[in-house]
Backbone as a ProteinNet text record, in pm:
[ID]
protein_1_A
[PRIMARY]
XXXXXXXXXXXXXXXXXXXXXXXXXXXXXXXXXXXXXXXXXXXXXXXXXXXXXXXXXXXXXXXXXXXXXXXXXXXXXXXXXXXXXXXXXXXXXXXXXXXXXXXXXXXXXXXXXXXXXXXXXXXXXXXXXXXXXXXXXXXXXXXXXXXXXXXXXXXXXXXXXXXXXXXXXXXXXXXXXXXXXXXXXXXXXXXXXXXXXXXXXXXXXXXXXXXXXXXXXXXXXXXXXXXXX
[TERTIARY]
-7276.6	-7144.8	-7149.9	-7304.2	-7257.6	-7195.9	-7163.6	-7103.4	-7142.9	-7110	-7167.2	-7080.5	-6949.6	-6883.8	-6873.9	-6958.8	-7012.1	-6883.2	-6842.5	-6756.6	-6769.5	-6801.3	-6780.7	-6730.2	-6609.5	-6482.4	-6325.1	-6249.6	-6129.3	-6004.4	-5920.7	-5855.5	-5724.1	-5707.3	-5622.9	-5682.9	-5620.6	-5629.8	-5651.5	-5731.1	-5690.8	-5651.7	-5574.1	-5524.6	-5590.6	-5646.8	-5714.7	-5883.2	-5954.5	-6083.1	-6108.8	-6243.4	-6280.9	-6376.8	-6345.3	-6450.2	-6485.3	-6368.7	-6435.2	-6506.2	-6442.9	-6569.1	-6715	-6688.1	-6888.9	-6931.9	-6842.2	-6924	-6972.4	-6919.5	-6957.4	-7066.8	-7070.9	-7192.7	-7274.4	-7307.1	-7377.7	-7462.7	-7375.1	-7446	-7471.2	-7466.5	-7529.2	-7627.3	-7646.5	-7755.9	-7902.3	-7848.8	-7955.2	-7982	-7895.2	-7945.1	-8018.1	-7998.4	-8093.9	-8255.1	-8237.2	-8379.5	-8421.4	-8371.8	-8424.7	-8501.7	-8453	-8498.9	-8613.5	-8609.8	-8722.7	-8879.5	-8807.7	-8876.2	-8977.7	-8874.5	-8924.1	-8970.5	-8995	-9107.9	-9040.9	-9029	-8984	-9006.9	-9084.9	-9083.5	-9031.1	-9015.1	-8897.1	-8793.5	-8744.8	-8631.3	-8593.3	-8657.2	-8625.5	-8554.2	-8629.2	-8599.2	-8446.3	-8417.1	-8259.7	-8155.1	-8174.3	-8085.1	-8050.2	-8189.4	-8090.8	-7996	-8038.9	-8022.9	-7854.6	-7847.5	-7703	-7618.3	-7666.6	-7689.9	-7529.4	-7444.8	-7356.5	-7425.6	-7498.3	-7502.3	-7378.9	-7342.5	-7214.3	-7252.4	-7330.9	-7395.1	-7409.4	-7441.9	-7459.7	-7296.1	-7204.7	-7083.2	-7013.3	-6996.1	-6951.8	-6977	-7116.6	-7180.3	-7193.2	-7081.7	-7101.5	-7121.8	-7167.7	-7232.4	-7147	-7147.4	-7107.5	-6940.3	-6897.5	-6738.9	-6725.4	-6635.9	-6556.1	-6470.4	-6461.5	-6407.7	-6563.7	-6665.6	-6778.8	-6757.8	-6819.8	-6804.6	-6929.3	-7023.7	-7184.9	-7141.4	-7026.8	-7018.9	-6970.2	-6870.3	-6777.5	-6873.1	-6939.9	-6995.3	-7068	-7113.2	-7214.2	-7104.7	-7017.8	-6892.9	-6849.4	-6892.3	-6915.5	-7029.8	-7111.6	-7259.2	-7307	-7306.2	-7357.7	-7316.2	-7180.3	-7143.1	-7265.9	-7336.1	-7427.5	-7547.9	-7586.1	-7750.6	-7706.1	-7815.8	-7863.4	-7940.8	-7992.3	-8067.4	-8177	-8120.5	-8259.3	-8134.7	-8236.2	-8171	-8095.7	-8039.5	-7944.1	-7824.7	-7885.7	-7741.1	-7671.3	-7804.8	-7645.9	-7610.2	-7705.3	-7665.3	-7531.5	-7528	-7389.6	-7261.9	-7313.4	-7205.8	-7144.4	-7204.5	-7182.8	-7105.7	-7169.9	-7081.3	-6933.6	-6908.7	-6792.4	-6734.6	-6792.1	-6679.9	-6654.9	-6752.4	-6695.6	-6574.3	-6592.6	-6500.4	-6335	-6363.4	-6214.9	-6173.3	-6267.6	-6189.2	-6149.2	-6197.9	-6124.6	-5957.5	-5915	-5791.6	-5706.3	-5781	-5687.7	-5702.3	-5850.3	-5787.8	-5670.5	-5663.4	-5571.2	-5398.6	-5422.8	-5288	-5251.9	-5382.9	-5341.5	-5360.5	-5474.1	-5488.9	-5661.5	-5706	-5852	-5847.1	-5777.6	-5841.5	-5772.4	-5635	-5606.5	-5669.4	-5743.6	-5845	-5942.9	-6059.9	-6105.9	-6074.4	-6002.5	-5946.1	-5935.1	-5896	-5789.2	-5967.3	-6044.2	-6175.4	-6261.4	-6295.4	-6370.4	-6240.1	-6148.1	-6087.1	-6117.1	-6097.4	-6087.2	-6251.6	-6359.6	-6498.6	-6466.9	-6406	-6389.5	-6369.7	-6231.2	-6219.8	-6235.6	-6362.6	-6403.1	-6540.9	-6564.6	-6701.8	-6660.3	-6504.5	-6441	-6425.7	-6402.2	-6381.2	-6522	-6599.2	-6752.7	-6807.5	-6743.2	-6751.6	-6683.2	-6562.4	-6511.5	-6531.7	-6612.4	-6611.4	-6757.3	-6823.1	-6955.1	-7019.1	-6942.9	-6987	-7113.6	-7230.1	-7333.5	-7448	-7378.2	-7534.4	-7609.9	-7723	-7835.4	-7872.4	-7837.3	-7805.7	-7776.2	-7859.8	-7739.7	-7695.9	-7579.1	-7466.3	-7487.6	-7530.8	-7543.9	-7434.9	-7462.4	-7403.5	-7206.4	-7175.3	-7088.8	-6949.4	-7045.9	-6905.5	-6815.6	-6762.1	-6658.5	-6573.6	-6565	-6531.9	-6476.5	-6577.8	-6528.6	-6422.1	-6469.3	-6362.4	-6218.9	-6229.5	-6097.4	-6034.7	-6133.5	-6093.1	-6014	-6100	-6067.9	-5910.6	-5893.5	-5760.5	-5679.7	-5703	-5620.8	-5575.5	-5679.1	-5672.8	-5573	-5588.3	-5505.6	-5370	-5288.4	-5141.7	-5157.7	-5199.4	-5120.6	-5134.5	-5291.8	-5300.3	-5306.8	-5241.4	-5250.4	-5236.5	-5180.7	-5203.1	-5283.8	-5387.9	-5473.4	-5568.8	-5619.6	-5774.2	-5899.5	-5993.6	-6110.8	-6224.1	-6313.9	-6415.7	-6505.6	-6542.7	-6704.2	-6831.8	-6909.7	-7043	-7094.7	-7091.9	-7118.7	-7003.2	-6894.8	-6809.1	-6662	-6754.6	-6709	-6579.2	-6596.1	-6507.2	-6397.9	-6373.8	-6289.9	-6198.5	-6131.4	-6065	-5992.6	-6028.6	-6003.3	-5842.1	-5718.9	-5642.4	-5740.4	-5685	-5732.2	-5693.2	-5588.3	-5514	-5575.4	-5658.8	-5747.1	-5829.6	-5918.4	-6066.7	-6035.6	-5955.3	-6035.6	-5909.6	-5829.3	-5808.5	-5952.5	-6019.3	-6163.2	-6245.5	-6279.3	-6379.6	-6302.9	-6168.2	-6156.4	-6168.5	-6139.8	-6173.8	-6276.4	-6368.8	-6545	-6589.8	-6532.6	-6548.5	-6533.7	-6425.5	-6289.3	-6424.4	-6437.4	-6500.8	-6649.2	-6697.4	-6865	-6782.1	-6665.6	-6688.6	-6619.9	-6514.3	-6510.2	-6635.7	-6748.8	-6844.4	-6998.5	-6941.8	-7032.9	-6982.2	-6877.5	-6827.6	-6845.7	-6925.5	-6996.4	-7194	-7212	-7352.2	-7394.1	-7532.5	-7629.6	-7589.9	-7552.5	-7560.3	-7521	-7512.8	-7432.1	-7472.6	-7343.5	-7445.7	-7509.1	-7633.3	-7715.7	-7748.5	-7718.5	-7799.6	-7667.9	-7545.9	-7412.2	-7324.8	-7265.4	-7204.5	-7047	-7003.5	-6903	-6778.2	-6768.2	-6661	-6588.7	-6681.3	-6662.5	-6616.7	-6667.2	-6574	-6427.7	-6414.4	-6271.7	-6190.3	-6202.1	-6169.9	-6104.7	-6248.4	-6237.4	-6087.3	-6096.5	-5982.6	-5869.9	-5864.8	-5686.8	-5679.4	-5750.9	-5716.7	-5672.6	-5768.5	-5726.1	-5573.8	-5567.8	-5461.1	-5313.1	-5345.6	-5223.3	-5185.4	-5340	-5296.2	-5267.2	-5299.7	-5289.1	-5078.9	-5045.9	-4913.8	-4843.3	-4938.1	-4887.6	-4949.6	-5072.6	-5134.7	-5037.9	-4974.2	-4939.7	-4844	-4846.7	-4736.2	-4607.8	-4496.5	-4352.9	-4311.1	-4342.5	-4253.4	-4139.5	-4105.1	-3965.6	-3848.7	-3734.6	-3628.5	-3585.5	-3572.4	-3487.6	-3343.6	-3361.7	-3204.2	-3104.1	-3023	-2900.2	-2762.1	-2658.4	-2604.4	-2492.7	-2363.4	-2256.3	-2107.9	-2082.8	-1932.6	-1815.1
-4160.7	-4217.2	-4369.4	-4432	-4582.2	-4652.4	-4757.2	-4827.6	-4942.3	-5035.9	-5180.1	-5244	-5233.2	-5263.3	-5205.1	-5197.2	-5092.5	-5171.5	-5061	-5057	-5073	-5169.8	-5193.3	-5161.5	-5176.6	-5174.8	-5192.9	-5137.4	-5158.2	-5195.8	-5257.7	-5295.1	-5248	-5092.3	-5013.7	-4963.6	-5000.8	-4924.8	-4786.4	-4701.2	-4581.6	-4560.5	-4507.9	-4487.1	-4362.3	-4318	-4184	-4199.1	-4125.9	-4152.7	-3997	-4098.3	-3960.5	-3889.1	-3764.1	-3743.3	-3597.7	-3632.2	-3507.3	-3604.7	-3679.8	-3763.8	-3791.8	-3872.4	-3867.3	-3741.6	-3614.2	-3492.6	-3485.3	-3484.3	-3448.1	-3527.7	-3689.6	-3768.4	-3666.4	-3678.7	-3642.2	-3481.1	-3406.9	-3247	-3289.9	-3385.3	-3443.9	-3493.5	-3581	-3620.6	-3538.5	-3445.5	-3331.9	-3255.1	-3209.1	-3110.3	-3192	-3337.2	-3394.7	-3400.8	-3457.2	-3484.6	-3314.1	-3206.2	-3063.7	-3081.6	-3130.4	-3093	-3190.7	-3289.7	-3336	-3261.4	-3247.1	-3136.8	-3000.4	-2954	-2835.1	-2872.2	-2986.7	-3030.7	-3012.3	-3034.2	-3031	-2897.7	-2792.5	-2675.6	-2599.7	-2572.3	-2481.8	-2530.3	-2708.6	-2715.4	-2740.4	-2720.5	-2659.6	-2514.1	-2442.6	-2324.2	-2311.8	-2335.2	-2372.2	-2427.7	-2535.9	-2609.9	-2518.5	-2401.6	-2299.1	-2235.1	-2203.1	-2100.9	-2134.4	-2252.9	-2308.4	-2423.8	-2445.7	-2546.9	-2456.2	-2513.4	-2483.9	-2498.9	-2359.2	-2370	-2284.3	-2389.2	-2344.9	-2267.8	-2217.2	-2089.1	-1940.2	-1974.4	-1833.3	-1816.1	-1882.2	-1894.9	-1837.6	-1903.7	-1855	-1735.3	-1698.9	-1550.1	-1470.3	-1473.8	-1384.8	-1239.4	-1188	-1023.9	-913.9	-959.5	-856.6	-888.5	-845.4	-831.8	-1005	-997.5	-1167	-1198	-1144.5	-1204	-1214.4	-1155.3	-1158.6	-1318.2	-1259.5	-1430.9	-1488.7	-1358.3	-1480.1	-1583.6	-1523.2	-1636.3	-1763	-1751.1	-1875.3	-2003.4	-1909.9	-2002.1	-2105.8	-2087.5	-2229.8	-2372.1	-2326.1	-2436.3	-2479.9	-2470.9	-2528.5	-2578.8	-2494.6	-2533.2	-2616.7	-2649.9	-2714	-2863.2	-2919.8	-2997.7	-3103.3	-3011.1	-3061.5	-3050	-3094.8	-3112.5	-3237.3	-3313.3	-3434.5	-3479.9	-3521.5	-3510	-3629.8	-3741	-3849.4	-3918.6	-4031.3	-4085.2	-4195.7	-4268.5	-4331.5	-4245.2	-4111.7	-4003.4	-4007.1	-3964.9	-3965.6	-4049.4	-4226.9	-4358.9	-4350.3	-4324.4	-4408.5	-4289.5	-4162.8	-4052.3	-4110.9	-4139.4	-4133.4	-4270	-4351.5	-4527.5	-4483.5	-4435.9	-4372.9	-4302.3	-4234.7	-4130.9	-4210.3	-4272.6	-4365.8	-4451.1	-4523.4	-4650.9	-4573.6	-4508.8	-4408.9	-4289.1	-4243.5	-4102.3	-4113.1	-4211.1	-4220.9	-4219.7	-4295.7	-4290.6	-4210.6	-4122.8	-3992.1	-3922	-3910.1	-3767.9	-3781.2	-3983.9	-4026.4	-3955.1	-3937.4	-3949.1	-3770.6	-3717.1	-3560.3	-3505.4	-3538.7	-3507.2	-3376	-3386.4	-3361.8	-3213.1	-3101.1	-2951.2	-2989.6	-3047.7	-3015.2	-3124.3	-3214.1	-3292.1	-3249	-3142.7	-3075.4	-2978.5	-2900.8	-2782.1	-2906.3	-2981.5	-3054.3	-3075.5	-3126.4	-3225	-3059.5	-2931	-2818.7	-2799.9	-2786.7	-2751.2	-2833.2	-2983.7	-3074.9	-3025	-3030.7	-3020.1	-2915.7	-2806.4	-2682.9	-2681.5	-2739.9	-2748.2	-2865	-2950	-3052.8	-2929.8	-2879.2	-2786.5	-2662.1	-2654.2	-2577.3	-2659.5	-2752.8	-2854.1	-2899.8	-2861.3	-2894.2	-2754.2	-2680.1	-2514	-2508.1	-2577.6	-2540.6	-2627.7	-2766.1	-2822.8	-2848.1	-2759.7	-2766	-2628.1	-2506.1	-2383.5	-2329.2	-2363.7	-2333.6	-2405.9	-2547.1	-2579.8	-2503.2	-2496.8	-2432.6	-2517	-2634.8	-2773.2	-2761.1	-2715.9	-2689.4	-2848	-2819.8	-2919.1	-2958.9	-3089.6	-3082.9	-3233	-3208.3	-3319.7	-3361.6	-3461	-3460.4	-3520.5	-3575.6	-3680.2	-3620.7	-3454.5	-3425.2	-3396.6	-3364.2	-3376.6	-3550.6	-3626.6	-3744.6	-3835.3	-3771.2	-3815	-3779.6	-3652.7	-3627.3	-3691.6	-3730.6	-3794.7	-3949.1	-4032	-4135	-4096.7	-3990.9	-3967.9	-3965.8	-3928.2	-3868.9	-4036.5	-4136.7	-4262.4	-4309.1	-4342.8	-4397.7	-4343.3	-4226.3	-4223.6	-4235.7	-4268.1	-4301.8	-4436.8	-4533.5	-4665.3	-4720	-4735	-4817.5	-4954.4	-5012.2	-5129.4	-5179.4	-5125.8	-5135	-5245.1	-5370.9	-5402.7	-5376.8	-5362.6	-5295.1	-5438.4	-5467.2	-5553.6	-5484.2	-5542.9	-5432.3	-5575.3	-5505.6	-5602.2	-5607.3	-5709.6	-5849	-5952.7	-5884	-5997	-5966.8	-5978.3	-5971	-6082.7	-6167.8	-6271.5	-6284.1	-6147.7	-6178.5	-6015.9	-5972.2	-5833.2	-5759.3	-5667.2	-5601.9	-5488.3	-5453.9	-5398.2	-5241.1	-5165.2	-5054.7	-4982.3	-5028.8	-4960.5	-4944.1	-5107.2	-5150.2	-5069	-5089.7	-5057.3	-4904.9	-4814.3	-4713.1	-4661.7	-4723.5	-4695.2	-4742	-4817.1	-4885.9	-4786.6	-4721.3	-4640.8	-4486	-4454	-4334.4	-4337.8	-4455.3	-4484.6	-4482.5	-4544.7	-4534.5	-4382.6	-4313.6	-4155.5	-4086.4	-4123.4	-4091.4	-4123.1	-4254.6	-4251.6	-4220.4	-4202.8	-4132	-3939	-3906.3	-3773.6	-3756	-3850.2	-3828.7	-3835.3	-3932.1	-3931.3	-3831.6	-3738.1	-3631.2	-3520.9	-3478.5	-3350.3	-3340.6	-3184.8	-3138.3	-3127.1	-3260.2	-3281.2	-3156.6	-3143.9	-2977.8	-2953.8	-3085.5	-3075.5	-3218.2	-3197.1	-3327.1	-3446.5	-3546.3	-3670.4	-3756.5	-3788.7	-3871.4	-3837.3	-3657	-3610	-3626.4	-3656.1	-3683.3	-3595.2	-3514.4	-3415.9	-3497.9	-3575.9	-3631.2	-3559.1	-3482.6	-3379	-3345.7	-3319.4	-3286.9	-3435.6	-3541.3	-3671.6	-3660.7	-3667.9	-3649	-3580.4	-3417.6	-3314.7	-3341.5	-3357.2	-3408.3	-3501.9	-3575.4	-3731.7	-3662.4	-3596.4	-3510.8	-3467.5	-3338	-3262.8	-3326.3	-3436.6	-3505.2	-3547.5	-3628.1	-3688.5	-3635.3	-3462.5	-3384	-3346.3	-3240.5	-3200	-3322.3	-3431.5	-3518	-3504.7	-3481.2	-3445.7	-3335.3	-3237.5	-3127.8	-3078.5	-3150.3	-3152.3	-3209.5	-3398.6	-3460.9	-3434.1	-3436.7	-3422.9	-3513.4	-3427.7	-3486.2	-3619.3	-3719	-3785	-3770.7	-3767.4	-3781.3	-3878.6	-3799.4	-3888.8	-3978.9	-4109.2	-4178.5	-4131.3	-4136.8	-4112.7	-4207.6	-4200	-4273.2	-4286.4	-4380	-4351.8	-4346.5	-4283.8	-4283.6	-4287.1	-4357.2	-4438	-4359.8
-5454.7	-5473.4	-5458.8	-5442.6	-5430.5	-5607.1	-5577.1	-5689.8	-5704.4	-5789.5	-5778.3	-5664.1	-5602.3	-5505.7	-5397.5	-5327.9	-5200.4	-5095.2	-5046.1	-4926.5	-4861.8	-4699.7	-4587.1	-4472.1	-4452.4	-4401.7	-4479.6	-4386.6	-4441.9	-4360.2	-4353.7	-4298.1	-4192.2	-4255.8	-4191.8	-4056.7	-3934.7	-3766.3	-3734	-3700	-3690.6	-3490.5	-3474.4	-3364.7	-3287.9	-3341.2	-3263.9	-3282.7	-3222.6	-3262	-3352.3	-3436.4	-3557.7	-3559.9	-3454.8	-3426.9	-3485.5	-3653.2	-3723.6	-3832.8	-3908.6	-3947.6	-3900.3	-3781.1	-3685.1	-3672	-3692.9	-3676	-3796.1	-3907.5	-4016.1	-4088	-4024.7	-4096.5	-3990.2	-3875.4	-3760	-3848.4	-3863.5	-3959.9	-4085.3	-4140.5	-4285.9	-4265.1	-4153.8	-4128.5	-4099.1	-3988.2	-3932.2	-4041.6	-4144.2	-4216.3	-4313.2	-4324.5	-4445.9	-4359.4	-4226.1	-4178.4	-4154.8	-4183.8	-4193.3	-4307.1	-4394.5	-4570.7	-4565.3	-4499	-4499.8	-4401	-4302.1	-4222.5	-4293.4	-4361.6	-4436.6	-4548.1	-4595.9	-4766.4	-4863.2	-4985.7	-5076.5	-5178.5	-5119.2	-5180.6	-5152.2	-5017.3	-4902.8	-4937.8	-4957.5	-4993.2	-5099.2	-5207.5	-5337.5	-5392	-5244.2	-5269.2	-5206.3	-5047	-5028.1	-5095.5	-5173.4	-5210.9	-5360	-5437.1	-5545.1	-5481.7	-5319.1	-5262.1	-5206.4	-5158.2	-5083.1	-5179.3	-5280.8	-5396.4	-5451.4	-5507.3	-5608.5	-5785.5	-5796.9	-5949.1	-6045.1	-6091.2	-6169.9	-6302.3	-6336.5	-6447	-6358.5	-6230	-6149.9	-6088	-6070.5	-6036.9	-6136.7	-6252.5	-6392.4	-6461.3	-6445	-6498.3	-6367	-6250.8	-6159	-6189.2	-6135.7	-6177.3	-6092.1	-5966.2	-5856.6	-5870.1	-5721.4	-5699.7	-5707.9	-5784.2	-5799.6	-5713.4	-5552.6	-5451.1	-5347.3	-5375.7	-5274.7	-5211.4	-5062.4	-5004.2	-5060.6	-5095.9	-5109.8	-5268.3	-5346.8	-5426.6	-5402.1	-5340.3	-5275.1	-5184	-5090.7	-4956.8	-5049.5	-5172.3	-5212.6	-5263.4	-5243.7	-5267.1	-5148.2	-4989.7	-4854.1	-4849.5	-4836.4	-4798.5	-4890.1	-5047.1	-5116.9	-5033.5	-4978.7	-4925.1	-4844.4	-4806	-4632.8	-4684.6	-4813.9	-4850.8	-4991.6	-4941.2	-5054.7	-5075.8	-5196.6	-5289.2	-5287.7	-5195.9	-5097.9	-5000.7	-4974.3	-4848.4	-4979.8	-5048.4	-5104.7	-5139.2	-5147.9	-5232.4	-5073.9	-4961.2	-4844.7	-4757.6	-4774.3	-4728.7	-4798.5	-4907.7	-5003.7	-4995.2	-4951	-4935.3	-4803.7	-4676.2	-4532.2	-4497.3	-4586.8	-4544.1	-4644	-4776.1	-4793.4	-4676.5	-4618.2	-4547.8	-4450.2	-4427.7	-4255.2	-4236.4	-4457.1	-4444.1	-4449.6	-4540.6	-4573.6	-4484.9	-4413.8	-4350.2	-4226.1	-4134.1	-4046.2	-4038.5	-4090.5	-4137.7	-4211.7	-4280.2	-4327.4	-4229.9	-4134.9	-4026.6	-3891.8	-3976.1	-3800.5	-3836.7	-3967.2	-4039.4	-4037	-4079.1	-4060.7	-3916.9	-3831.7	-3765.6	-3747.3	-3609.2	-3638.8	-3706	-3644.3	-3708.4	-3899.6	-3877.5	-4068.2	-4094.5	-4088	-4158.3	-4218.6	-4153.6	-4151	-4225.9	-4230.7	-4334.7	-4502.5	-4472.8	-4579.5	-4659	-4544.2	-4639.2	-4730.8	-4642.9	-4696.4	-4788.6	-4798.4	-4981.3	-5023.1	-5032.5	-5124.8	-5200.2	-5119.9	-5183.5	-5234.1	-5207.7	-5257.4	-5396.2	-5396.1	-5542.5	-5629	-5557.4	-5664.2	-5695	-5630.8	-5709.5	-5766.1	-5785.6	-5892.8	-5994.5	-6003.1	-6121.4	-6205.2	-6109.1	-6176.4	-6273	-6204.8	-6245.9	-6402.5	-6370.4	-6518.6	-6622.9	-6623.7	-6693.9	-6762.8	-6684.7	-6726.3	-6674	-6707.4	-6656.7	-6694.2	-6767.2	-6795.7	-6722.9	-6647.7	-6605.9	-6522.6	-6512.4	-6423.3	-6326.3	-6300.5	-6166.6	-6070.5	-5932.5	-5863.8	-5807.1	-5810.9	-5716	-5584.1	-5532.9	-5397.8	-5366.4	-5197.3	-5208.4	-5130.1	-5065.3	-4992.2	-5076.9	-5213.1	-5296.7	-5328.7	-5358	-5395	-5309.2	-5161.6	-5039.9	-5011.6	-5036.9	-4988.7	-5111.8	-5247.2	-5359.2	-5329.2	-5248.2	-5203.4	-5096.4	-4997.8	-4870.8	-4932.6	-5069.8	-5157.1	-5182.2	-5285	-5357.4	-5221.8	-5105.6	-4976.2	-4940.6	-4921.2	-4906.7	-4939.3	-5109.4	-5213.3	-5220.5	-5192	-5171.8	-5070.1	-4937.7	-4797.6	-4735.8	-4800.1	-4778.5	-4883.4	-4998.1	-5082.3	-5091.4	-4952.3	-4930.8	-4903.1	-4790.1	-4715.1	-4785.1	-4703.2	-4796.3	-4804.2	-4876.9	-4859.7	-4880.9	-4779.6	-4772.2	-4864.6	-4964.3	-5036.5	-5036.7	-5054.5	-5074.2	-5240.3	-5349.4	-5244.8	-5221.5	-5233	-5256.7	-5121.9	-5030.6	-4864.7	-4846.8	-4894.2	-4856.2	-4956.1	-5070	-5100.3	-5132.6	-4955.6	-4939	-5103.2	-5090.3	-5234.9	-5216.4	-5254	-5207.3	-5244.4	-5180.8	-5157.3	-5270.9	-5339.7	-5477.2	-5618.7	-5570.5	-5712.6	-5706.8	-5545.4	-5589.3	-5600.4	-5560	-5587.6	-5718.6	-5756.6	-5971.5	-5968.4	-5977.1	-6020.6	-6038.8	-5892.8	-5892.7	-5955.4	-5982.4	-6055.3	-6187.7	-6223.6	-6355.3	-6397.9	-6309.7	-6356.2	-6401.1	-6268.3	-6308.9	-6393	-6461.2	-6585.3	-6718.1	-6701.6	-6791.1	-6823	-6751.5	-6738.5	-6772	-6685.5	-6722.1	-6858	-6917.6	-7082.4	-7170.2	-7119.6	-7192.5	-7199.2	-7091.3	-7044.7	-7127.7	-7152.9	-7230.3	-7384.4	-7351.4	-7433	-7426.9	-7356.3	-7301.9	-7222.7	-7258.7	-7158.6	-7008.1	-6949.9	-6827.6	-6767.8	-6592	-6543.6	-6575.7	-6640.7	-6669.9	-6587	-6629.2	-6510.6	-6412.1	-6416	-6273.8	-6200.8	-6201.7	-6125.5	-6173.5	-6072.2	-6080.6	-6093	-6163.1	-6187.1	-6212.4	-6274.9	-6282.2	-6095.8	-6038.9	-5894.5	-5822.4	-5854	-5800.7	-5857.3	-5964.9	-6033.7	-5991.8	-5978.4	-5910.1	-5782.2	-5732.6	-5580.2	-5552.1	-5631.4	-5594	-5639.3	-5733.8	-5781.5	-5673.6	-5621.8	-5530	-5398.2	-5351.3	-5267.9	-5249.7	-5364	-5363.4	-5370.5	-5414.1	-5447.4	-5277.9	-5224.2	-5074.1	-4970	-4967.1	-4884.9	-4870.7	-4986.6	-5000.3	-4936.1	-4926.8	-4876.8	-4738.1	-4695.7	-4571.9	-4440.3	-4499.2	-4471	-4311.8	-4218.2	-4106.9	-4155.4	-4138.8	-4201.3	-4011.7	-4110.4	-3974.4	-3952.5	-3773.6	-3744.5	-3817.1	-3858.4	-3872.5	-3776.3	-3777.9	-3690.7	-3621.8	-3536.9	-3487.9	-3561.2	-3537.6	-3586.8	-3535.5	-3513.1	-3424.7	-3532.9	-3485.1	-3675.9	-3563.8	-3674	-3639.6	-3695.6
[MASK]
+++++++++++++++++++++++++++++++++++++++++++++++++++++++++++++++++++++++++++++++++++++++++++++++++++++++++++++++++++++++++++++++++++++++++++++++++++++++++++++++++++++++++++++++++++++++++++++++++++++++++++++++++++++++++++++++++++++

């Protein structure tokens, strides 16, 4: 998920600490230094195995509620593909999610982030239901945590590198970066398989979905009192 405008920091406070975010880089991390652990043939073999391939999803065989079909649309979440796929997944989640889980709160943060991936690796499913690829990877989870961002801080500014010294509103950069998506995944359809090795469909996904439940996740703030004459 890095971009040419890599993210930093951002300017919005979070008032609580995130300590479903640091959990979640924290099990991204361990399960990547596993895959390294176990070699690249063992984890070749996991990642078909926990991997979202959207051709074995699509041509399901057995009962079409089985959990063993579903679980690769979690688990695919918590494996990546080197250390840049989950440097550039993990500094995303750090800069943006703190602040959506301050806003939902830690257990529906959590619920809110496993759908969002959920159904960005439904969106990868339907738009490219034949690849044999499996899907790995934290970006459609965190595309959503993005879309979740963008309706609740749209003011917010975002520091990116290299151009630190000059705060970016939070509105631009990420129309910027959905757009980038938008257009790599208009120019992917119809192609054998994900373009560039990027499961792009699942960023896209990811950021709708985000951006729809962040709506419906959302805690309703208190009305003001009022005093009436």
């Amino acid at each position: 998920m890095h971009e040419r405008m890599i993210p930093l920091r951002d300017s919005q406070r979070s008032r609580t600490a995130p300590v479903v975010t640091v959990s979640l880089i924290v099990i991204n991390v361990l399960v990547f230094l596993n895959q390294q652990f176990l070699g690249p043939r063992l984890t070749a073999n996991l990642v078909s195995l926990y991997g979202l391939v959207p051709d074995d999803f699509y041509r399901w065989q057995g009962d079409p509620f089985a959990p063993a079909r579903f679980l690769p649309l979690i688990t695919s979440m918590f494996w990546h593909g080197g250390w840049m796929h989950l440097i550039g997944n993990m500094l995303y989640l750090w800069v943006f999610g703190d602040n959506v889980e301050d806003r939902l709160g830690h257990a529906r943060y959590l619920f809110f982030y496993l759908l969002a991936g959920a159904l960005a690796g439904l969106t990868q499913v339907a738009l490219d239901p034949y690849s044999q690829l499996p899907t790995i990877g934290a970006s459609g989870a965190i595309a959503g945590v993005l879309g979740a961002y963008l309706v609740t801080f749209p003011r917010a500014k975002v520091v990116t590198w290299p151009f630190f010294f000059i705060p970016i509103p939070a509105f631009i950069y990420l129309f910027l970066w959905f757009g980038m998506q938008l257009l790599v995944g208009l120019g992917s359809l119809g192609a054998p398989s994900q373009a560039g090795g990027v499961a792009v469909w699942a960023h896209i996904g990811g950021f709708v979905a985000g951006a729809l439940l962040m709506k419906v996740f959302e805690p309703r703030r208190p009305v003001p009192a009022r005093n009436y004459y």
